[in-house]
C-alpha positions in Angstrom: -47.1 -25.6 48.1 -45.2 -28.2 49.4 -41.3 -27.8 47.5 -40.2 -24.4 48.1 -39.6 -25.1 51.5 -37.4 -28.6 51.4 -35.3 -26.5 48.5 -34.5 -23.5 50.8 -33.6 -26.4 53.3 -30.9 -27.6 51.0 -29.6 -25.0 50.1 -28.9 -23.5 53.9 -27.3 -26.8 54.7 -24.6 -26.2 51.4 -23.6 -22.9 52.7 -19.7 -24.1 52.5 -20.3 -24.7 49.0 -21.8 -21.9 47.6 -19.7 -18.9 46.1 -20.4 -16.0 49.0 -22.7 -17.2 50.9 -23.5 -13.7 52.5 -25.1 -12.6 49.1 -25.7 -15.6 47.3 -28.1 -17.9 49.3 -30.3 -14.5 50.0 -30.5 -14.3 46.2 -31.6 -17.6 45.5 -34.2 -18.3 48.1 -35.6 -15.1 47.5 -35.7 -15.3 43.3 -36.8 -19.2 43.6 -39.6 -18.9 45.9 -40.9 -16.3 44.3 -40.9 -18.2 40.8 -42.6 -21.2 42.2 -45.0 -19.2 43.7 -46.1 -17.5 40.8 -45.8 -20.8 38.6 -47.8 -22.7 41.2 -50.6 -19.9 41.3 -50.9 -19.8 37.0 -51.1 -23.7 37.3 -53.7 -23.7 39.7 -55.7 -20.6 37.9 -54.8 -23.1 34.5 -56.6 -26.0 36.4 -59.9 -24.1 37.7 -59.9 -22.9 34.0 -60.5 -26.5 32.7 -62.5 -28.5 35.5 -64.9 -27.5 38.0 -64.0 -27.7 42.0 -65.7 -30.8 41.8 -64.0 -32.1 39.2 -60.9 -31.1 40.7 -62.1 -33.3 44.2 -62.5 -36.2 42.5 -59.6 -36.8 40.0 -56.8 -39.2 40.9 -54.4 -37.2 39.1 -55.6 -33.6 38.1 -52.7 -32.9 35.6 -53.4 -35.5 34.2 -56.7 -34.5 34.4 -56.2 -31.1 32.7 -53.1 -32.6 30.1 -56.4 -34.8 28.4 -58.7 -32.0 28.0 -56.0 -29.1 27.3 -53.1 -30.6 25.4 -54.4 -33.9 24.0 -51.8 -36.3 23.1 -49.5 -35.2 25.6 -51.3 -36.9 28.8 -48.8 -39.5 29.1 -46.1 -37.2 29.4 -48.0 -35.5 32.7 -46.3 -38.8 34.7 -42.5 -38.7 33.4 -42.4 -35.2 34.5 -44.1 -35.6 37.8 -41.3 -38.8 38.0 -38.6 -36.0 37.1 -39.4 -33.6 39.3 -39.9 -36.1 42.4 -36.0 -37.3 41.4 -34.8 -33.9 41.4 -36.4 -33.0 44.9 -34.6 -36.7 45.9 -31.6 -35.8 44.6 -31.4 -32.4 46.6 -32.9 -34.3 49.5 -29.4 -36.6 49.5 -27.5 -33.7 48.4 -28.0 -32.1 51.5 -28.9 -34.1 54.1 -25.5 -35.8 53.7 -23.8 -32.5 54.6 -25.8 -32.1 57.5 -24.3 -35.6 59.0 -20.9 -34.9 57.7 -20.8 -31.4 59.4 -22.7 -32.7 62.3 -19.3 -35.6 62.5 -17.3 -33.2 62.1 -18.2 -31.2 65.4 -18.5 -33.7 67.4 -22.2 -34.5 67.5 -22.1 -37.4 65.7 -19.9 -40.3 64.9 -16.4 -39.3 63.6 -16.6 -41.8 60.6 -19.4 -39.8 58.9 -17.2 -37.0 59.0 -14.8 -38.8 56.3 -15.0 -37.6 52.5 -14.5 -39.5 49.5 -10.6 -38.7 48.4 -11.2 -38.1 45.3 -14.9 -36.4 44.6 -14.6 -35.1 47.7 -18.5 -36.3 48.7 -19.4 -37.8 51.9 -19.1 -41.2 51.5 -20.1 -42.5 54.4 -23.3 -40.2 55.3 -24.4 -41.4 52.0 -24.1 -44.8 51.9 -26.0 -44.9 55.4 -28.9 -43.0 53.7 -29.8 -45.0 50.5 -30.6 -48.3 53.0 -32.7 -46.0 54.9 -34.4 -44.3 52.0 -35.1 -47.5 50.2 -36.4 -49.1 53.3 -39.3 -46.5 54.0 -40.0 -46.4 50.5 -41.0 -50.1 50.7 -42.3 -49.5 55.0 -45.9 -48.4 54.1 -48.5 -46.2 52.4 -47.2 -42.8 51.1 -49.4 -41.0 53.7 -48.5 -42.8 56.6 -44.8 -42.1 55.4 -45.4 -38.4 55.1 -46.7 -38.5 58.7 -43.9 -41.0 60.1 -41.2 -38.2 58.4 -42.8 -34.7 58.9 -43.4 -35.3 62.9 -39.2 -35.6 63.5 -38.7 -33.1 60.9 -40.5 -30.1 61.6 -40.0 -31.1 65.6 -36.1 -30.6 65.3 -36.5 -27.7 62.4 -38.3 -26.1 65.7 -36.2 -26.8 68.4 -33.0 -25.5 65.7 -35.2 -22.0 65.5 -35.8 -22.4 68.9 -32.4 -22.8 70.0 -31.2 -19.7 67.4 -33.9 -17.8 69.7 -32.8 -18.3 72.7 -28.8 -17.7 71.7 -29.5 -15.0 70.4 -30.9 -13.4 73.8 -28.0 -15.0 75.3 -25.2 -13.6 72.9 -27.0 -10.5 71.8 -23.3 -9.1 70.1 -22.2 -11.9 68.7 -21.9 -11.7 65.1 -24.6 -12.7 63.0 -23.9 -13.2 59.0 -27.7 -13.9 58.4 -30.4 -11.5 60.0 -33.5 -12.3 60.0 -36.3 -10.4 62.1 -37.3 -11.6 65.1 -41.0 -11.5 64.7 -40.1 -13.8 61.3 -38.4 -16.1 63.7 -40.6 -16.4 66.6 -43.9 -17.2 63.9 -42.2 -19.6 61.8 -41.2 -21.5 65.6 -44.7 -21.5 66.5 -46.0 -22.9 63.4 -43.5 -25.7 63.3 -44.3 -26.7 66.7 -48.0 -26.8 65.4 -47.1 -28.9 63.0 -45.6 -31.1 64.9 -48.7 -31.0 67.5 -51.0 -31.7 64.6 -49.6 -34.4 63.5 -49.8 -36.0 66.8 -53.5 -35.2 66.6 -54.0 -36.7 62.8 -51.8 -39.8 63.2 -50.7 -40.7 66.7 -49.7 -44.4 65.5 -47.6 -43.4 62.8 -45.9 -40.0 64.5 -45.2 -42.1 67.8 -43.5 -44.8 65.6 -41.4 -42.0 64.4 -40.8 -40.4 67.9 -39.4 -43.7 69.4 -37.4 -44.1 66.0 -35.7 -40.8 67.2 -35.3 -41.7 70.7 -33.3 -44.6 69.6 -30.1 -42.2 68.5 -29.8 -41.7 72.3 -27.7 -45.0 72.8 -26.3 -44.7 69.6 -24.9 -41.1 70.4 -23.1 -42.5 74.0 -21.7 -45.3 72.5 -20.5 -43.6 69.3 -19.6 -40.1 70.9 -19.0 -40.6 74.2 -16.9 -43.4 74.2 -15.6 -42.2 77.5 -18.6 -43.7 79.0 -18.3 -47.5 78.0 -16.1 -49.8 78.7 -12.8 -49.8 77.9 -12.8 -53.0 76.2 -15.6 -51.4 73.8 -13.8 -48.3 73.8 -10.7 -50.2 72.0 -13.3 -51.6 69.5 -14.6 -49.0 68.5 -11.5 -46.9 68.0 -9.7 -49.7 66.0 -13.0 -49.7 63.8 -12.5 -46.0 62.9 -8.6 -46.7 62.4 -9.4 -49.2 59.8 -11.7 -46.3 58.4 -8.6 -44.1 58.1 -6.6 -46.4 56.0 -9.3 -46.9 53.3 -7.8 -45.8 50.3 -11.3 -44.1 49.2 -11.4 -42.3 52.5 -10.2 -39.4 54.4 -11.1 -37.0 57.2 -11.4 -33.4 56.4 
């Protein structure tokens, strides 16, 4: 079951945009993944009703598979829904990730442009436009398997260090207030099987999830010469800060 998960993602990284939060977000992760998960056990129950496990093995595309011997005549439409629901999972994908660069501007951990909004819709502009180039370029990089394996290896490694690091503040900072509990035993399991992941897809496909590891380590210079401008020269320095002044007097632009 692979979309529950990225959805919960999204929504946690909307939290300023969703109408309390503190009862809200519960609601919907809770109500949503047990809806898929009973859709996604009927559906499979519907597929070992039609075809064999064999059967099921060796077909390319099983709905379609099942859509020619249970609904005849509506085979072709198997593909424009699969095409729908892969731009819907896109479209959250972009919906959220954006926020997590414009928050991440906006406290300092990334570069202060990205922390602009659009003046009018109110989007971030500039997180966006820097992930459509990036998207469109792995779509066209390679095979869809490799791509899952280049992707999942700095995903699920920094979804574990984030759990991780909730851990570990939270045995520093013991009182601090906490608007979303979850129990620990929840927290420590779901760290360990990320890190798994992470390790088995170091195991499966070293070429591909090394690739992606030195793809991360290359946001090291970025970060120094985009955060801590205090470290370069000050010639550089100057550049850089006339750069994001020009940014400030885009008509289309504005820091929140």
């Amino acid at each position: 079951m692979s979309f529950p998960f990225p959805f919960r993602f999204y929504l946690n990284l909307v939290t300023e945009e969703v109408i309390n939060p503190n009862r809200n977000i519960p609601l919907a992760i809770t109500f949503s993944m047990v809806t898929v998960t009973v859709f996604y056990v009927l559906v499979n129950v519907a597929y070992y009703t039609m075809m064999t496990p064999a059967e099921l093995l060796v077909s390319d595309a099983v709905a379609v598979t099942f859509a020619n011997r249970a609904l005849q005549g509506l085979a072709s439409v198997i593909p424009f829904l699969v095409a729908l629901s892969c731009l819907g999972a896109l479209n959250g994908g972009f919906f959220g990730s954006a926020r997590m660069l414009f928050v991440g501007a906006r406290e300092g951990h990334w570069p202060p442009v990205f922390s602009m909004i659009h003046i009018r819709r109110h989007t971030p502009m500039p997180a966006l436009l820097l992930l459509y180039p990036l998207v469109v370029v792995m779509s066209i990089s390679g095979e869809i398997y490799q791509l899952i394996n280049f992707v999942s290896f700095a995903r699920w490694f920094f979804i574990a260090l984030a759990i991780l690091g909730l851990l570990i503040h939270r045995y520093r900072f013991p009182h601090h207030p906490r608007p979303f509990k979850v129990p620990l035993a929840i927290a420590v399991i779901f760290t360990v099987v990320s890190f798994f992941i992470v390790g088995l897809s170091l195991y499966s496909d070293p070429w591909n999830t090394g690739q992606s590891f030195v793809l991360t380590l290359t946001g090291v210079p970025v970060y120094y010469v985009t955060v801590y401008r205090y470290r370069l020269p000050n010639r550089c320095s100057r550049i850089i800060s006339k750069l994001y002044q020009n940014l400030l007097t885009c008509h289309f632009l504005r820091v929140l």
